[in-house]
Structure formats: C-alpha cells, structure tokens
VOSE-900248 format. One record per residue: residue number from 1; x, z, y of N, C-alpha, C, CB in turn. Coordinates in steps of 0.02 Angstrom, whole numbers, plus 50000, padded with zeros to 5 digits. Each point is the difference from the previous one (the first is absolute). Glycine has a CB too. Example, Ala and Ser with C-alpha at 12.3 -4.5 7.8 and 13.67 -1.06 7.14 Angstrom:
BEGIN
 seq   n.x   n.z   n.y  ca.x  ca.z  ca.y   c.x   c.z   c.y  cb.x  cb.z  cb.y
   1 50660 50390 49716 49955 50000 50059 50045 50000 50060 49905 50062 49941
   2 50077 49902 50112 50042 50003 50059 49961 50037 50055 50059 49892 49968
This chain:
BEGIN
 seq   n.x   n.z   n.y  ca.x  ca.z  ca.y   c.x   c.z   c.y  cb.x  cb.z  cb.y
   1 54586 55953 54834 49967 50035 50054 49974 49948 50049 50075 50102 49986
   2 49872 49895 50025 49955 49958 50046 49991 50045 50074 49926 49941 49884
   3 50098 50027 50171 50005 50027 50066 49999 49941 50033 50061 50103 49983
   4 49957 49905 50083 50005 49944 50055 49965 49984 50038 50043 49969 49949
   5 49944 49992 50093 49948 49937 50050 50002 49939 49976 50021 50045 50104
   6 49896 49945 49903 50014 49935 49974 49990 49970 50099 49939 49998 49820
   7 50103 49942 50182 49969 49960 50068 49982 49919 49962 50093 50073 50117
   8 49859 49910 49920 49964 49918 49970 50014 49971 50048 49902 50013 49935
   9 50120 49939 50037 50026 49898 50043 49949 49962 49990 50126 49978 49968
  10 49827 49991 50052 49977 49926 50002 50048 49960 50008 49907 50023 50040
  11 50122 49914 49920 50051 49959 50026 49987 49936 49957 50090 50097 50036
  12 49941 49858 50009 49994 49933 49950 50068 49953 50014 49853 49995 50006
  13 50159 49966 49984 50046 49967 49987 50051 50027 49934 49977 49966 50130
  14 50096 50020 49862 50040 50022 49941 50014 50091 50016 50068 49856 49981
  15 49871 50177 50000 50020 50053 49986 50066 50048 49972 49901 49953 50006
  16 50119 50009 49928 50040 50000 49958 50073 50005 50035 49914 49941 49925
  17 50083 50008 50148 50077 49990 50022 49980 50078 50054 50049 49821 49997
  18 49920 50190 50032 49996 50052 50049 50010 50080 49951 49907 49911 50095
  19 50076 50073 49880 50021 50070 49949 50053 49990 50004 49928 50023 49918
  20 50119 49926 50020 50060 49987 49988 50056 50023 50090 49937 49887 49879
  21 50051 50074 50171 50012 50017 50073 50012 50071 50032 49933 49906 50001
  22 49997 50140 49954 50012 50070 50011 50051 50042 49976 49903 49985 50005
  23 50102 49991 49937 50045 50041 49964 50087 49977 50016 49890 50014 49901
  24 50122 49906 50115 50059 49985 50042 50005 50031 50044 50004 49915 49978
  25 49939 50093 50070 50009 50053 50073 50037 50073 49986 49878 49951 50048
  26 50081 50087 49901 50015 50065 49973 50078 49999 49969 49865 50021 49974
  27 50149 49908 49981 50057 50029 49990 50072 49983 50041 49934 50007 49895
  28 50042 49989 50155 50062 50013 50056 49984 50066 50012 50018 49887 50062
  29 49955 50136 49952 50006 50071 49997 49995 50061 49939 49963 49950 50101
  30 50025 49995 49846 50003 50055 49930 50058 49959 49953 49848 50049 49993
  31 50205 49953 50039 50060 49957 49941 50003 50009 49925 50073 50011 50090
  32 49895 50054 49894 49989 50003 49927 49919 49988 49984 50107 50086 49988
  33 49851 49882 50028 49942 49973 49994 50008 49998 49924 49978 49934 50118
  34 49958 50095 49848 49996 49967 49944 49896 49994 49990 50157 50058 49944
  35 49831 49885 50011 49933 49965 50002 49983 49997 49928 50017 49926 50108
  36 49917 50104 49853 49968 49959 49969 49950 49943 50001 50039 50083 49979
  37 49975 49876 50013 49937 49941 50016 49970 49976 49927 50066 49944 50118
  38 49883 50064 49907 49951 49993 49938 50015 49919 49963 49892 50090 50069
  39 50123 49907 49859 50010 49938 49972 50094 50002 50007 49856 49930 50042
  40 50157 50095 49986 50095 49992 50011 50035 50045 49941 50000 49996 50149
  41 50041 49963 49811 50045 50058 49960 49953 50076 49969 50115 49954 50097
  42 49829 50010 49882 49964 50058 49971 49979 50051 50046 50059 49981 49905
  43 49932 50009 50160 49953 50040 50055 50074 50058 50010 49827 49987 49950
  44 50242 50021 50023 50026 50048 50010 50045 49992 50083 49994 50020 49850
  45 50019 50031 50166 50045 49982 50069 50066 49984 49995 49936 50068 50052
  46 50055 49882 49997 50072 49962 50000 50029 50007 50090 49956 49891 49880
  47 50105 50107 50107 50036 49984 50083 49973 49941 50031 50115 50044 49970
  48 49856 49967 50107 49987 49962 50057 50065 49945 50019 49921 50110 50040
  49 50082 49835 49950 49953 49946 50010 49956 49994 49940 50079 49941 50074
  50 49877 50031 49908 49984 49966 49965 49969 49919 50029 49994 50124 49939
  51 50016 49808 50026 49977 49945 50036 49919 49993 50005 50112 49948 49963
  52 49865 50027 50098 49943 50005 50019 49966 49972 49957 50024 50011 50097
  53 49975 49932 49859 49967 49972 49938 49967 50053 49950 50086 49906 50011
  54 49955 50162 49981 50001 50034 49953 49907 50060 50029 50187 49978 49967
  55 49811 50002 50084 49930 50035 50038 49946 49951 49974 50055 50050 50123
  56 49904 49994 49832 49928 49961 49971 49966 49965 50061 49973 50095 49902
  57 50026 49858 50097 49950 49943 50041 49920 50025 50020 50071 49903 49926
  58 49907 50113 50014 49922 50037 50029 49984 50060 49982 49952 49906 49995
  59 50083 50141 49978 49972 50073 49990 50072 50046 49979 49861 49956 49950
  60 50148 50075 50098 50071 50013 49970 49999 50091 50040 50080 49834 49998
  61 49970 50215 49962 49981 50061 50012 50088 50003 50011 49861 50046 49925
  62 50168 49988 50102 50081 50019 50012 49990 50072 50030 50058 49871 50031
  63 49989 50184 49931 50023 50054 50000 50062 50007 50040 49944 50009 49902
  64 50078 50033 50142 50053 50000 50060 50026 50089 49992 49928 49885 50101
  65 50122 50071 49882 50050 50100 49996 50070 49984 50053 49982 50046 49824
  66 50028 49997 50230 50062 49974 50025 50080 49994 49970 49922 50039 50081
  67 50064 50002 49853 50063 50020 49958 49976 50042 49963 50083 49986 50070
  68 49967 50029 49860 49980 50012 49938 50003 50074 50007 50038 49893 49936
  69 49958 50164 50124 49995 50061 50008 49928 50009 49999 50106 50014 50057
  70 49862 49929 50009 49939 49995 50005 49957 49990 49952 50036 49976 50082
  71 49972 49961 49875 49984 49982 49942 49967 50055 49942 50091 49916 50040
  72 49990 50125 49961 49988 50067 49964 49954 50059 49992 50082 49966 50020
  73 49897 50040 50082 49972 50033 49987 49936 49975 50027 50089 50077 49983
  74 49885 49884 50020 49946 49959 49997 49909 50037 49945 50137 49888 50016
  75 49918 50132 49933 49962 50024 49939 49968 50050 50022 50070 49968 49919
  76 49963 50093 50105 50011 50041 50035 49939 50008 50051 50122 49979 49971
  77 49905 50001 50076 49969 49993 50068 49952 49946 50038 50095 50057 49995
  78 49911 49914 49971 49934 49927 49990 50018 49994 50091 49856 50035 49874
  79 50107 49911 50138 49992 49961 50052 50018 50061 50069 49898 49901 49926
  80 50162 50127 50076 50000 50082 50062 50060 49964 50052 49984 50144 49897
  81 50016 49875 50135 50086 49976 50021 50042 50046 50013 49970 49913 50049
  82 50100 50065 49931 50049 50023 49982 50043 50027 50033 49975 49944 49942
  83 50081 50056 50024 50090 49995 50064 49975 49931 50049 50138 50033 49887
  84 49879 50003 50163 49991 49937 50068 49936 49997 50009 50090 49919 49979
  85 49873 50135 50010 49929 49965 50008 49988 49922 50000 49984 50100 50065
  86 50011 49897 49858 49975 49946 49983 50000 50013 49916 50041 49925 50116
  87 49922 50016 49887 49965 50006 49903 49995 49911 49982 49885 50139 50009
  88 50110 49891 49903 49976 49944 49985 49939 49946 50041 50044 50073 49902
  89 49928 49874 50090 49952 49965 50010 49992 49934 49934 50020 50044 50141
  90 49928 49954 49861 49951 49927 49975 49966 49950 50021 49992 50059 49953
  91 50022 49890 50030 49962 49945 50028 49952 49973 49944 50097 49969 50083
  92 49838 50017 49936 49955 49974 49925 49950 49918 50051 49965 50181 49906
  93 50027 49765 50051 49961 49963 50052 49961 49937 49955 50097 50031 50111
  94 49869 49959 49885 49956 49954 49974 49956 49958 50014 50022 50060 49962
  95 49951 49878 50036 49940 49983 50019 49933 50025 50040 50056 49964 49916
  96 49931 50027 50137 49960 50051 50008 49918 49960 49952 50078 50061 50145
  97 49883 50009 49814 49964 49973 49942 49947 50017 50013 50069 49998 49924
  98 49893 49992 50147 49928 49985 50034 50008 49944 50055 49961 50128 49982
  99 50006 49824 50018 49999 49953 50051 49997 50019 50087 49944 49944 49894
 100 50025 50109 50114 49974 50006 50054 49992 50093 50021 49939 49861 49970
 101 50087 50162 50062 49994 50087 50021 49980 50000 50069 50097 50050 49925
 102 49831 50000 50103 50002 50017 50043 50065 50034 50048 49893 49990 49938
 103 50118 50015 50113 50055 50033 50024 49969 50030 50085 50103 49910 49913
 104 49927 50116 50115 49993 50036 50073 50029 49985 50050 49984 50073 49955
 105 50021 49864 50087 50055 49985 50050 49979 50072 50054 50013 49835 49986
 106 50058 50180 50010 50020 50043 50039 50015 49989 50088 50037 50028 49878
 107 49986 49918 50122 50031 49993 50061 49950 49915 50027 50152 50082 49959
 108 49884 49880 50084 49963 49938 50012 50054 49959 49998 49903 50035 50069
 109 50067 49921 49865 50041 49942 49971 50003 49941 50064 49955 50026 49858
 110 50003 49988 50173 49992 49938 50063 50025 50020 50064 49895 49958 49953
 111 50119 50095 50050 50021 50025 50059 50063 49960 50032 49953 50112 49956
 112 50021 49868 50103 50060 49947 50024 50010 50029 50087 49957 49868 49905
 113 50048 50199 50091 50000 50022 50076 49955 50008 50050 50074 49961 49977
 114 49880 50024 50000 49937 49985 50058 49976 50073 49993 49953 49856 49986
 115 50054 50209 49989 49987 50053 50032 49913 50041 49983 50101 49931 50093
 116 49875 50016 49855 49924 50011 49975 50024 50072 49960 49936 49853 49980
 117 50010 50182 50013 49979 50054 49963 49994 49977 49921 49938 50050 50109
 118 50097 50007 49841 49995 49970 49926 49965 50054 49984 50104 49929 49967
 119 49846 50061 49968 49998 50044 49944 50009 49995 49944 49952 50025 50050
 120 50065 50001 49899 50002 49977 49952 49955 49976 49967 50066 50051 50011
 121 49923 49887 49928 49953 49970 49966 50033 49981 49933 49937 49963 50106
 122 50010 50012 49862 50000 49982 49916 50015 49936 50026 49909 50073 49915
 123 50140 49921 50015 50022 49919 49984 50002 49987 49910 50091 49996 50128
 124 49928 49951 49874 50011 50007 49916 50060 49931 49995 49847 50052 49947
 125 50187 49998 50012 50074 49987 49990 49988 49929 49914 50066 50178 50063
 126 49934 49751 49953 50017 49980 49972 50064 49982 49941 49918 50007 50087
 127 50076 50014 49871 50086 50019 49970 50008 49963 49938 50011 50128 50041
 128 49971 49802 49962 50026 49959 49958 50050 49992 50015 49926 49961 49975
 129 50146 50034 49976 50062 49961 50026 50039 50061 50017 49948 49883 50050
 130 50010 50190 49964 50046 50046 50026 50006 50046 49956 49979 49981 50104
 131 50079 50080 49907 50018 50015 49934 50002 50075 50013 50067 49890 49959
 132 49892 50163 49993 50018 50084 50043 50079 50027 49962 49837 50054 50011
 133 50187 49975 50049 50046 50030 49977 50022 50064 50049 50026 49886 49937
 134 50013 50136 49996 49980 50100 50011 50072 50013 49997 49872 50045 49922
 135 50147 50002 50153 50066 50045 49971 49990 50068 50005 50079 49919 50033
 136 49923 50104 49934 50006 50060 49975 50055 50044 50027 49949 49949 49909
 137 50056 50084 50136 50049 50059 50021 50001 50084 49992 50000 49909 50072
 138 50051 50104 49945 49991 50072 49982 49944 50053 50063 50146 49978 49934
 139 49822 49985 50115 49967 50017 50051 49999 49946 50053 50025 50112 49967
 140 49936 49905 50081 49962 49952 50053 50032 49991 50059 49902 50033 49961
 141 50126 50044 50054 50024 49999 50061 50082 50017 50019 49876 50025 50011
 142 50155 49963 49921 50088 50024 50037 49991 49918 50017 50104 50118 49911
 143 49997 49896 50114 50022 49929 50042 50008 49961 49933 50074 50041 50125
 144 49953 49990 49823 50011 49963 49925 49935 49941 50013 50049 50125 49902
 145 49890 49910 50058 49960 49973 49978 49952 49963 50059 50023 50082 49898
 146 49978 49931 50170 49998 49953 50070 50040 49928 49985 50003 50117 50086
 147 50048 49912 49899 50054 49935 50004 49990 49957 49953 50084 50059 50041
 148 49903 49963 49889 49988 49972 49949 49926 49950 50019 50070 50108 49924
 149 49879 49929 50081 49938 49962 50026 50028 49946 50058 49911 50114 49977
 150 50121 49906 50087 50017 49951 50039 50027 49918 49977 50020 50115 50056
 151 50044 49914 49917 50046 49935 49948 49957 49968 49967 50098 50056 49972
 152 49851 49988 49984 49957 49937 49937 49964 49961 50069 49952 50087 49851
 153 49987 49951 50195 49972 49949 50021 50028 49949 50041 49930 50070 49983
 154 50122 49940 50064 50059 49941 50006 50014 49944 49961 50042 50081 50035
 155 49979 49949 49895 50012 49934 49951 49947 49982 49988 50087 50021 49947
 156 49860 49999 50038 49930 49974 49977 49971 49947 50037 49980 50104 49963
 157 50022 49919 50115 49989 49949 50047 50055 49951 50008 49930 50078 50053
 158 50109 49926 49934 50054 49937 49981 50004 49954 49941 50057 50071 50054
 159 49921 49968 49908 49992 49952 49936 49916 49970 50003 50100 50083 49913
 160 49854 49939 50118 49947 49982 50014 49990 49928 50039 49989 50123 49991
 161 50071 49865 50047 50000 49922 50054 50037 49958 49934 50029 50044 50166
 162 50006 49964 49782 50001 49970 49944 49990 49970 49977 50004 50037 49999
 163 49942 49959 49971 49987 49964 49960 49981 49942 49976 50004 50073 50015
C-alpha cells in the first residue's frame, strides 16, 4: 500500500551519517526500533543499533518500523499512524542528478537587520556535491511527523559542516 508525504532535503556533506543520527535520535524513544537498510542482511529488518558504516555512502533507502506490531501492520495500513499517533517512516537519498535547479528564495538570505522591504525572487540552486533526500511520513502535520522532519534537518545540517 503506497500512502504518506513525501518532504525533500537539499543537503550536502555525509548525508549517510545524518540519517544514521536520525534513527539513533528515534531510538531513544522507540527501544524496539527495528530498520531495513537497503544492501544490509538482505534489505530484511533488523534491531536498532545498527553501525553507521552499514548506511550506503551515496544512495541508500532505510525503512523505519518502531516495533514488530508496527511492522505488522504496515502491510495493512501503509504509511497511517498508529498506537501513539505515530507510524512507520522512510528515509531515501541520493546524489542529486541535475547540476543546477531553479528555486524561490522565500525569505532574505542577506537580511542582516537593517529593516529593507523583501520580495520574493528566482535563484538557482547549484547542487553539485549535494544530495536529495526524502522522508516519507505518514502526514505533514502531526507532532510525529513535525518532529521527524525537525530531527532529520538538524542532523543534516550537522553532518553538512562535515565534511
């Protein structure tokens, strides 16, 4: 069953460890964490930890069940959330595989207090070196999937001064 949100990261530096970071975050609060990571033990899920080496370096997809109830019914109920309001999630991230994307600054990258009037304008997002990556939640707006988006871009921007 195909459901969910997708949300998109621009990020660069070791992607790979900021994922890995997310899912350490989560499993203090999910003690039965269990993960498939793509290329690991035949893509099947295994118990949280796993060592950060074991996270594909440039294209790597990981499946997130908080426990094997969830897991279960996963089949079921695809990307919904659950007991505790909360659900599975996914992380997917790769190369990004166009050099260059228009984009929309929203706000003012230069803004240093001085109190000028902004509008928004076109820019274009150079993205050699940077890598897209997608998590996938069961929706946009609970605190779950807030929090979840919060934590990745945290680690992302941490693993981003990296490299």
């Amino acid at each position: 069953m195909v459901t969910g949100h997708d949300s998109m990261f621009v990020a660069g530096g070791r992607v790979e460890l900021g994922v890995w970071a997310l899912l350490q975050r989560q499993h203090a609060r999910w003690p039965g964490l269990l993960v498939a990571v793509e290329g690991y033990r035949e893509d099947a899920f295994v118990p949280w930890p796993v060592p950060p080496e074991v996270m594909p370096r440039r294209k790597g997809y990981v499946l997130v069940a908080r426990d094997k109830d969830m897991l279960e019914r996963w089949d079921d109920e695809g990307y919904s959330l659950m007991d505790g309001a909360e659900g599975p999630f996914q992380v997917v991230y790769e190369p990004a595989s166009v050099p260059a994307v228009p984009v929309e600054m929203r706000w003012d990258p230069y803004d240093r207090g001085e109190g000028y009037g902004f509008s928004p304008y076109e820019a274009t997002l150079v993205t050699a070196g940077l890598f897209l990556v997608t998590l996938v939640t069961p929706d946009v707006d609970s605190a779950f999937s807030q929090g979840l988006l919060s934590m990745l871009a945290e680690e992302l921007a941490r693993q981003g001064t990296d490299t």
